[in-house]
Each structure stands twice: as C-alpha cells, then as structure tokens.
C-alpha positions in Angstrom: 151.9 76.8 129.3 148.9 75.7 127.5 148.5 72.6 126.8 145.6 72.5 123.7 146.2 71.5 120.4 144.8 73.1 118.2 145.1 69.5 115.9 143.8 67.3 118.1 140.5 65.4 116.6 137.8 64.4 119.4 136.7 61.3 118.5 133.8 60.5 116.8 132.2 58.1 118.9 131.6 60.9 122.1 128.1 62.2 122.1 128.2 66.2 122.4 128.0 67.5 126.0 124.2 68.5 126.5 123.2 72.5 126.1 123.6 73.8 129.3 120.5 74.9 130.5 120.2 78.8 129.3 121.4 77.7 125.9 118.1 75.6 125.8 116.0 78.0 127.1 117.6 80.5 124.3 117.0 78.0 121.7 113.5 77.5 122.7 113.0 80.9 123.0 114.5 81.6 119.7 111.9 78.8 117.9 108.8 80.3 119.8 109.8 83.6 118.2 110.2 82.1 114.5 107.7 80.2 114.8 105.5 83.5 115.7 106.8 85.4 113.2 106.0 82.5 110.5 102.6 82.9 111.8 102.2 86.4 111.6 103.8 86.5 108.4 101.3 83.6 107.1 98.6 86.0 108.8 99.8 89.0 107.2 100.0 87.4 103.5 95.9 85.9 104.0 94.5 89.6 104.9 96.8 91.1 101.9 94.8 88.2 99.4 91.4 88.9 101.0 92.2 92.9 100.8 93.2 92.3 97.0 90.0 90.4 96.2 88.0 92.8 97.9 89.3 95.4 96.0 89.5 93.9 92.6 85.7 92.9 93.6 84.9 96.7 93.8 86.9 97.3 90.6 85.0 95.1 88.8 81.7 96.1 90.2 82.3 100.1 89.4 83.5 98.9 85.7 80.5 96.5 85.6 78.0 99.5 87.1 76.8 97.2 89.6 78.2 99.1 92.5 75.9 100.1 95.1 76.7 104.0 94.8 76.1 103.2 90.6 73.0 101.6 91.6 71.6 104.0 94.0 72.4 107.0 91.7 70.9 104.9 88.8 67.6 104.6 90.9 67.2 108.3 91.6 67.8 109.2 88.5 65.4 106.7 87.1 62.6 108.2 89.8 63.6 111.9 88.5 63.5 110.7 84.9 59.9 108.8 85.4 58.3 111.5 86.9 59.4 114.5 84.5 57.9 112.2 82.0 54.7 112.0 83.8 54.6 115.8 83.9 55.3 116.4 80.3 53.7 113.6 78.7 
C-alpha cells in the first residue's frame, strides 16, 4: 500500500534538493537560447529602424527633388536645354 500523503507539508526550513545534472544543463540551455533570441530580436528591430530611415530618407529626397536620379535627369536636361538655346539664339 502506499504510503504518501497527499497532506503532508515538507517543512520549510529543508533547502530544495539540487537539479540533477540534465535539468541544469536544460536550464542553461534553455537561457542560451532566450537569451539568443533576445538578441536577434534586438538585431532584427535596429535593421527594421535603419531600413525605415533609409527609406523615409529617399521619400523625402524624391519629394524634395534632391534625389540623385532627379538630379541627374535635371542636369541633362539642363545641358539639352542650354545648348538648343545656343542654336536658336
């Protein structure tokens, strides 16, 4: 017959046995991986913001026509523009 009680209080004063030693090893394992995926989240969020301001950068240089595609096309068509005038005029 079984002897356990399913009432009985250990007493307070008894420290915990120790993990055995898989449990540790699981347990360290397990903070190595959150800890790792903390990281990589942290990671993850920083090239997300540097993405963003990279793009809200372009954004504002295409609405600002300081883009260097804007500026380019704005030069040729400045050269174009100067010598048609020198022909005509």
């Amino acid at each position: 017959m079984n002897n356990f009680n399913a009432f009985s209080v250990a007493s307070s004063s008894a420290d915990p046995p120790p993990p055995p030693l898989a449990e540790s090893k699981r347990e360290e394992y397990l903070a190595k991986i959150l800890h790792t995926e903390r990281r990589f989240n942290d990671l993850r969020l920083k090239l997300h913001k540097a993405k963003m301001s990279q793009f809200e950068k372009l954004q504002d240089d295409i609405l600002n026509r300081r883009c260097n595609i804007f500026l380019r096309r704005k030069a040729q068509l400045d050269s174009e523009f100067d010598t048609r005038r020198k022909v005509f005029f």
